[in-house]
C-alpha positions in Angstrom: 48.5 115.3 75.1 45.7 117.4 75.4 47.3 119.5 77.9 50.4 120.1 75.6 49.0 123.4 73.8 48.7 124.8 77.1 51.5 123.5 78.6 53.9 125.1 75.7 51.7 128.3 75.6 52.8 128.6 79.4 56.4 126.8 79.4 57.7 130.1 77.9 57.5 131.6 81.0 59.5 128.9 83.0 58.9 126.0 84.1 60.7 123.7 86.5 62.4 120.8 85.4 63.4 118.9 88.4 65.8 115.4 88.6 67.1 113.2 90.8 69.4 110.4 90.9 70.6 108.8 93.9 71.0 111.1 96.7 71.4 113.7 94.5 67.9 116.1 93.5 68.1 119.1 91.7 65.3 121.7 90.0 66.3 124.8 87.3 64.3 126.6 85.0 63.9 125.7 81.5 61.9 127.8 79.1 62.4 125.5 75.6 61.0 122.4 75.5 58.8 119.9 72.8 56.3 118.2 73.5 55.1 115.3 70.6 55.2 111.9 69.1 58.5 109.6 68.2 58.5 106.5 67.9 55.0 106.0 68.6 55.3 107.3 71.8 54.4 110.7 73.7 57.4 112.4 74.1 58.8 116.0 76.1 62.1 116.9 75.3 64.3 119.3 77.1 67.6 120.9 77.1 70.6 121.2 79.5 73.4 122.6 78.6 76.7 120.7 79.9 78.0 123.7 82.5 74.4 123.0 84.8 74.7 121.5 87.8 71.4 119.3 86.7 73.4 117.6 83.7 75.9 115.9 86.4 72.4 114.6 87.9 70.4 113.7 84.8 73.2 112.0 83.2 72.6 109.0 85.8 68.7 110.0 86.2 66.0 107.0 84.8 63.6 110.4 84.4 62.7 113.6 85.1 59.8 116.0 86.1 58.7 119.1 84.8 56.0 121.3 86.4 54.8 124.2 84.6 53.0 126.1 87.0 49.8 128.2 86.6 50.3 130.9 89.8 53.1 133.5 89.4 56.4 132.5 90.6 58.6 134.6 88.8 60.7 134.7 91.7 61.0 131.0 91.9 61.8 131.0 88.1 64.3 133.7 88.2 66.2 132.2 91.4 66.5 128.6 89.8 67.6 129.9 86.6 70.1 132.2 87.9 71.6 130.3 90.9 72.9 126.9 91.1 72.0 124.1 92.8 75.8 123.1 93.6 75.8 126.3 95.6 72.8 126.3 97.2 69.7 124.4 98.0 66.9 126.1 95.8 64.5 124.2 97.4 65.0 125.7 100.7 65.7 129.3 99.3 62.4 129.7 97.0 60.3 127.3 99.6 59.3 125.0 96.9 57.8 121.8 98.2 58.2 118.5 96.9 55.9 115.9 96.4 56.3 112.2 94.9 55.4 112.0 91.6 52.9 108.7 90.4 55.1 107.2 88.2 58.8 107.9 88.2 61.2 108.5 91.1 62.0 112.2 90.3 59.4 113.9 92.7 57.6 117.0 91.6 57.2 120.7 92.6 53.7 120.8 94.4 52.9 124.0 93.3 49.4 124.4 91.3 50.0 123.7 87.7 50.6 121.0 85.0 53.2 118.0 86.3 54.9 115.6 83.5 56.6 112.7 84.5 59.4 111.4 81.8 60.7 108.5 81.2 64.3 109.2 79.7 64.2 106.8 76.5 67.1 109.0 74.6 69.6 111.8 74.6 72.0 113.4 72.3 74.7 116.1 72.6 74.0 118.8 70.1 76.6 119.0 67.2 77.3 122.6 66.2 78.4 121.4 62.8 74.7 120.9 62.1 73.5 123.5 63.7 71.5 127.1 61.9 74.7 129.3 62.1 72.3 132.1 63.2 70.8 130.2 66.0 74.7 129.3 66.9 76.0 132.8 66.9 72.5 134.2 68.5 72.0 131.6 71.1 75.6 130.0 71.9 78.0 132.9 71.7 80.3 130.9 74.9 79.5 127.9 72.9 77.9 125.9 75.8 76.1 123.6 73.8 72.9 121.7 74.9 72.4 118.2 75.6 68.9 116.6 74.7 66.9 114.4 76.6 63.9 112.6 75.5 61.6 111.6 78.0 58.2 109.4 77.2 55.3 111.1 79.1 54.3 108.2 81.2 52.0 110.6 83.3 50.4 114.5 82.6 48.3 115.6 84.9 46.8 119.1 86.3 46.6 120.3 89.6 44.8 123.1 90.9 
């Protein structure tokens, strides 16, 4: 936890979340995420909207990785928020480099930066009927909803 306030300051600028279940493996940029306690745990929480190719994988993935990382790839960020990974391989187009992760079996980007590794403990589709009219009619104009995951940090760690 004491790389969260550092981690969020930088997570506005992208970040990778990568998953993988099965054969499958994908990575797209995510630029909202939390990072806290519930249910006594330490838990990251990110968003995928239902029309990514990445919510086909994480519905079956055990976990997921995110990498925040601390050199400039806006290229990298741009490309795997822009593209999808059911059209191309990002990994080969942007030259990112997996590694296995410590703890979970969604490897990581092995790029300098901060790496979680998430346990998936809960998800829940949003429910526009609760949601801030503003933020719906600002943020969800095509009404693509999000679904959330909840993932308990089992590892953080920094790599320079």
């Amino acid at each position: 936890m004491e790389l969260a306030p550092k981690a969020m300051t930088q997570i506005k600028k992208g970040a990778f979340l990568t998953v993988k279940s099965a054969e499958s493996i994908n990575t797209m940029t995510i630029g909202w995420a939390t990072i806290g306690y519930v249910w006594r745990k330490p838990i990251m929480m990110v968003a995928v909207r239902l029309s990514r190719h990445t919510f086909g994988i994480i519905e079956t993935a055990p976990d997921f990785t995110v990498t925040i990382p601390s050199s400039d790839m806006k290229r990298e960020i741009m490309f795997c928020g822009t593209r999808s990974g059911h059209d191309c391989d990002k990994f080969k187009e942007c030259n990112l480099q997996i590694s296995d992760s410590r703890k979970v079996t969604t490897p990581i980007i092995k790029v300098p930066g901060i790496h979680y590794e998430c346990k998936i403990v809960y998800k829940s589709a949003m429910d526009p009927a609760y949601l801030n009219r503003e933020y719906d009619t600002e943020l969800y104009p095509q009404k693509d909803y999000h679904t959330l995951y909840f993932g308990e940090i089992v590892d953080c760690y920094q790599i320079d």
